[in-house]
C-alpha positions, 0 to 999 in steps of 0.5 A: 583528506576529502579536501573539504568536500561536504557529503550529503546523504541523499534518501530516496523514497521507495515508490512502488505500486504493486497489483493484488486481488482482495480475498478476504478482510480484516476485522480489528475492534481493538486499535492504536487512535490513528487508525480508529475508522480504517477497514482492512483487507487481505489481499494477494499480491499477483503478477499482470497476468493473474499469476499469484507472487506467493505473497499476501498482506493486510492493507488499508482499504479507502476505496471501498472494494470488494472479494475477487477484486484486482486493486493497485497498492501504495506501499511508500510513507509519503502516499499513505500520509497524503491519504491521511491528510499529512500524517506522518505518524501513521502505522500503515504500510499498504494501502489500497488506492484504486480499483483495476478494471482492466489490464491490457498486456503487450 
């Protein structure tokens, strides 16, 4: 016996920024309602020092950035629906939230 003890699960949310650097977009004529006005873009994800992970995606991009160019990405449910204005229904999974311009490593 738990000796009435209540267990609650608690979900954590998985908050990742992750760096990559665009090398190309993706064009998509034909797509679900939700995201009719998004533009794409193939990235490479890459270490602080430049270094390729050996990975790339296709992400969101709200920004507006262009070829070559270093950006971080939100990958959490709860970053994308903010820039969605709230919807959690959205079938995005990456999404590019800023440019980097600079980084300094220690």
């Amino acid at each position: 016996m738990y000796n009435n003890q209540v267990f609650t699960k608690i979900e954590t949310v998985k908050r990742t920024m992750l760096l990559a650097e665009v090398i190309g977009s993706a064009v998509c004529t034909v797509r679900v309602e939700s995201i009719k006005k998004a533009k794409f873009k193939i990235v490479k994800l890459v270490q602080p020092d430049g270094r390729w992970t050996g990975n790339y995606s296709i992400v969101e991009d709200i920004v507006g950035v262009g070829f070559g160019e270093k950006v971080l990405i939100a990958e959490d449910e709860i970053s994308i629906a903010q820039m969605h204005d709230g919807k959690e229904d959205i079938p995005i999974r990456f999404c590019i939230v800023a440019k980097v311009e600079d980084i300094n490593l220690i």
